[in-house]
C-alpha positions in Angstrom: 40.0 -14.1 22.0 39.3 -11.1 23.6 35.9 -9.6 24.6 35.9 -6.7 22.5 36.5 -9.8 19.5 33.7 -12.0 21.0 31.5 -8.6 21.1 32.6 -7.9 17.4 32.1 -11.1 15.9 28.6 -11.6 17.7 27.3 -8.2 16.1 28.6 -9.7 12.6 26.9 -12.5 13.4 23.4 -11.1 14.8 23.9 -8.2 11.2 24.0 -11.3 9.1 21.6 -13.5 10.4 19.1 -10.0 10.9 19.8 -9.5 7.3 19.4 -13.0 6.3 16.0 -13.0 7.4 14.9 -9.7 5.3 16.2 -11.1 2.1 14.2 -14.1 2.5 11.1 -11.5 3.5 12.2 -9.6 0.6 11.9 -12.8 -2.0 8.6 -13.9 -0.6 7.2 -10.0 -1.1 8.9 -10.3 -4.6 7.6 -13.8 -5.3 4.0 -12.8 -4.3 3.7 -10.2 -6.1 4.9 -11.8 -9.7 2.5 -14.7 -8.4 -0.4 -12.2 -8.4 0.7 -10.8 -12.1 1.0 -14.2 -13.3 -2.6 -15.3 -11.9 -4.6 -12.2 -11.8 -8.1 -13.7 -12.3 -8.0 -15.9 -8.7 -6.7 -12.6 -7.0 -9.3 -10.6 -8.9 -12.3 -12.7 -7.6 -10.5 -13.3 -3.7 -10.0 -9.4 -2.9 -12.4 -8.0 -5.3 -10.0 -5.1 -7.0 -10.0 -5.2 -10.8 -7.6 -5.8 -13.1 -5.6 -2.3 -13.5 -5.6 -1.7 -10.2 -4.1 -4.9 -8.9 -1.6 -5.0 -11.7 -0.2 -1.5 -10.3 0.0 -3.1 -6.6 1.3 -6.3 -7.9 4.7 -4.2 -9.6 4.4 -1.9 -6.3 5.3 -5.7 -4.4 7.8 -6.8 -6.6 9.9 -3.7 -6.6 9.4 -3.6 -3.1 10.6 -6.7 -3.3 13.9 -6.6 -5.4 14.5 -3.6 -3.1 14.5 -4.7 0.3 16.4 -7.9 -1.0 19.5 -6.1 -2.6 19.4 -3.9 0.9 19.7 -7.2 2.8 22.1 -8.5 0.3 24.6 -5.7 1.3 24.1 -6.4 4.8 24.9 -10.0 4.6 27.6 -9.8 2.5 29.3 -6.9 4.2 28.7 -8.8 7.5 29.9 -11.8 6.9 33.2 -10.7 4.4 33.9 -7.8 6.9 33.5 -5.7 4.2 33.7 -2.1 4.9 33.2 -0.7 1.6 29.8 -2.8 1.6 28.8 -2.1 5.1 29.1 2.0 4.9 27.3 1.5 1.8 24.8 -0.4 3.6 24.4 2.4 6.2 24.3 4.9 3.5 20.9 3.4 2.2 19.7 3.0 5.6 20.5 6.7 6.7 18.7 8.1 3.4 15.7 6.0 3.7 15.8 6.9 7.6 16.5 10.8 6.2 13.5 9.9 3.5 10.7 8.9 6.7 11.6 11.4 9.0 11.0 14.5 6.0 7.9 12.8 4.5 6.7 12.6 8.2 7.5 16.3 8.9 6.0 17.7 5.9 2.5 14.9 6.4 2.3 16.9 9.6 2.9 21.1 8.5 1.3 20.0 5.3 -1.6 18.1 6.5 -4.1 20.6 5.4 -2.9 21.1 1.5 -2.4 17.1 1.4 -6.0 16.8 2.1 -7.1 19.7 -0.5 -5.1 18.2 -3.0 -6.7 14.3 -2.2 -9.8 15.8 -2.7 -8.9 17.4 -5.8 -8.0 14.1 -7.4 -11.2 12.3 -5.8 -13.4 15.3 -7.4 -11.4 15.7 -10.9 -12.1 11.1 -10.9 -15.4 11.6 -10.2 -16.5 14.2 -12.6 -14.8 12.4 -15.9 -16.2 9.2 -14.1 -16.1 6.4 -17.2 -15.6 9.4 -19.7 -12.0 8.1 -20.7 -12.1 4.4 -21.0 -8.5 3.7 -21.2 -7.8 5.8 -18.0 -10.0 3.5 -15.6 -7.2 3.0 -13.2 -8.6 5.8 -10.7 -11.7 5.2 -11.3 -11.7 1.4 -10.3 -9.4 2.3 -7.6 -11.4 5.0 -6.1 -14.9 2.3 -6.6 -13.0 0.0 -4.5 -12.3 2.6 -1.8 -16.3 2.6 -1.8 -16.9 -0.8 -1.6 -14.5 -1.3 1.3 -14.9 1.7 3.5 -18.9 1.5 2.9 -19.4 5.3 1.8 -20.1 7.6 -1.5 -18.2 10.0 -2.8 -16.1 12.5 -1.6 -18.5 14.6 0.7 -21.5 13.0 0.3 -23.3 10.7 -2.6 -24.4 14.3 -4.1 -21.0 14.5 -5.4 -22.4 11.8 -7.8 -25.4 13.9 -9.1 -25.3 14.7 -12.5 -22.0 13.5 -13.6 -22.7 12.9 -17.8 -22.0 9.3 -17.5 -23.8 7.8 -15.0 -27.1 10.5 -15.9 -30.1 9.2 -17.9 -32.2 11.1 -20.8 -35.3 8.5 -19.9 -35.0 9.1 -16.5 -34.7 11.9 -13.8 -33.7 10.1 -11.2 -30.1 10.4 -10.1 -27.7 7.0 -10.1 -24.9 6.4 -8.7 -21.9 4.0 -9.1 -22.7 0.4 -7.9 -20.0 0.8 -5.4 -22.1 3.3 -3.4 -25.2 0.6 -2.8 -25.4 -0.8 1.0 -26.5 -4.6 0.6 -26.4 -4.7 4.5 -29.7 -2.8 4.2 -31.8 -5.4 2.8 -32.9 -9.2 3.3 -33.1 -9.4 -0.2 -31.6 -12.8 -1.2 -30.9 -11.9 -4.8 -28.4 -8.9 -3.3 -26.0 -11.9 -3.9 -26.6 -12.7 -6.9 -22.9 -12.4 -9.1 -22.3 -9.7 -11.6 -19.8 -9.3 -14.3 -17.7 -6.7 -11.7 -16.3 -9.1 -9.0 -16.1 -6.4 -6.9 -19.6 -5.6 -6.8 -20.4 -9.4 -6.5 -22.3 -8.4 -3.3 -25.1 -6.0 -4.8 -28.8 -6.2 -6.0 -30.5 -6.6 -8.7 -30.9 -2.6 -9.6 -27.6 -3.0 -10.3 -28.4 -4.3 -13.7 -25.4 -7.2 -14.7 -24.0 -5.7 -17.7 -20.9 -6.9 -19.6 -17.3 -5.9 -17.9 -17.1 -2.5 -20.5 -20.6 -1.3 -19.3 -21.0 0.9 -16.4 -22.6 -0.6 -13.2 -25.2 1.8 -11.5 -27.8 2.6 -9.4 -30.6 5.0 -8.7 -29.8 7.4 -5.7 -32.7 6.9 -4.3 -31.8 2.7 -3.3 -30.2 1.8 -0.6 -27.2 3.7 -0.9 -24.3 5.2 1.5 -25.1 7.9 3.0 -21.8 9.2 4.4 -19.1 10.7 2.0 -16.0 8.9 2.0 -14.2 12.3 3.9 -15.7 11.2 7.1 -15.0 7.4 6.6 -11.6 7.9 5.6 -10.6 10.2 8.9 -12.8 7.3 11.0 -10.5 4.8 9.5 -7.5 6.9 10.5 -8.6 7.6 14.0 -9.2 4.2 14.7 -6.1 2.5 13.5 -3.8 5.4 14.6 -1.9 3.7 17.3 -1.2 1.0 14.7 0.0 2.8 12.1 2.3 5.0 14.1 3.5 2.0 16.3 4.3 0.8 12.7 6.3 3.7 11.6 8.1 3.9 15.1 9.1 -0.1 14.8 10.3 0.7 11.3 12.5 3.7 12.2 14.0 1.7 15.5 14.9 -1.4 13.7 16.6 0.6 10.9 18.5 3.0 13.4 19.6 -0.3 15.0 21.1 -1.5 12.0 22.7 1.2 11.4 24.0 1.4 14.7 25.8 -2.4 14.3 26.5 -1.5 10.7 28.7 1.6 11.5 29.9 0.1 15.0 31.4 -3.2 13.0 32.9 -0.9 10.4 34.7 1.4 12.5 36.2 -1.8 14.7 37.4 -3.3 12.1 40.8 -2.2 11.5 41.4 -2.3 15.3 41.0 -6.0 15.1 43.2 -6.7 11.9 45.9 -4.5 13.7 46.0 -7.1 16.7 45.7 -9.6 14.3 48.8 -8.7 12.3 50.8 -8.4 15.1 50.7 -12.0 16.6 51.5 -13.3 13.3 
């Protein structure tokens, strides 16, 4: 055997075994993500996202799932038959989703400022028909959870809150807010802990008034609330983990354009090697 063969049949090898290891990632994503459909109420109580919310990231996962499994599949397969209709189609994918980064990327960056007009749109348009549509509570949950973990209210600032219909009181003049706004770090009060019916607020006071799950959860403005708007959180957040989440997106785009680089290497040496093949039989 030659070393161009021994080169060729290690690359198969190292595409397969690469491959291999994604479809198994691929199941377990897939797995873990029917798991958390199947048993939402110990995932509800553990991260502390309601129902509709977590049901949308649970089918998110499993897509993601079935996805990077039937890629894997192609690359396996293709590998190890020496397939070539399988392996360009394999580097097809991997060249659009390559294609598909590099564009969303580029237009992230020119677009930056319109992005964030149109996030704060949707954060504004949530906030102002906050709990006025029941059976659209998706955005609203999610957007209470953004709260609750990035320690902040509203958009700009916890004003954004005032005098939205459904959280306002004809007994009272005093503004409220939605539970996810109060700051439990800012008291010694004991009974901050005590449990409501919102898993996610499991962590707040007594002014938060336990209700049952179709009430809304508030509390007066004037408690110990966030006082930073969730603008100035968010772009903290990004600032910080920067270097992560590009290292991320540059490991992402090397590892594909190294696939594709064995993919299309194997494919094009392929009839090179049958050719010597045939001709010591």
């Amino acid at each position: 055997m030659s070393a161009q063969d021994s080169c060729l049949s290690l690359i198969k090898y190292l595409l397969f075994v690469f491959n291999l290891f994604f479809f198994v990632l691929g199941s377990l994503i897939f797995c873990f993500g029917i798991w958390i459909l199947i048993d939402k109420t110990s995932f509800v109580s553990f991260v502390g996202l309601s129902f509709i919310p977590l049901q949308i990231w649970s089918k998110a996962l499993a897509i993601s799932g079935i996805l990077t499994m039937g890629l894997a599949l192609l690359g396996c397969v293709g590998a190890l038959k020496e397939l070539r209709c399988l392996l360009g189609l394999y580097f097809g994918v991997l060249l659009l989703l390559f294609a598909t980064q590099i564009t969303l990327g580029i237009l992230i960056s020119t677009q930056r400022m319109r992005l964030e007009r149109r996030v704060k749109d949707i954060v504004m348009e949530t906030i102002q028909n906050y709990h006025s549509r029941p059976e659209e509570s998706a955005a609203e949950e999610s957007w209470d959870y953004v709260q609750f973990q990035l320690r902040c209210c509203g958009w700009n600032s916890p004003r954004d809150w005032f005098g939205i219909p459904s959280l306002s009181s004809n007994a009272s003049d005093v503004h409220r807010v939605p539970c996810s706004c109060y700051n439990s770090s800012a008291t010694n009060d004991s009974a901050i802990f005590e449990k409501l019916s919102f898993p996610q607020f499991s962590r707040l006071g007594p002014q938060a008034r336990p209700r049952h799950s179709t009430d809304l959860c508030g509390v007066p403005a004037d408690s110990n609330i966030y006082s930073e708007g969730c603008a100035q959180n968010l772009q903290k957040w990004l600032h910080n983990n920067l270097i992560s989440i590009v290292g991320i997106c540059l490991g992402v785009g090397l590892l594909e354009l190294s696939f594709m680089t064995l993919s299309i290497f194997l494919c094009r040496n392929m009839d090179q090697v049958y050719d010597r093949l045939a001709r010591y039989r």
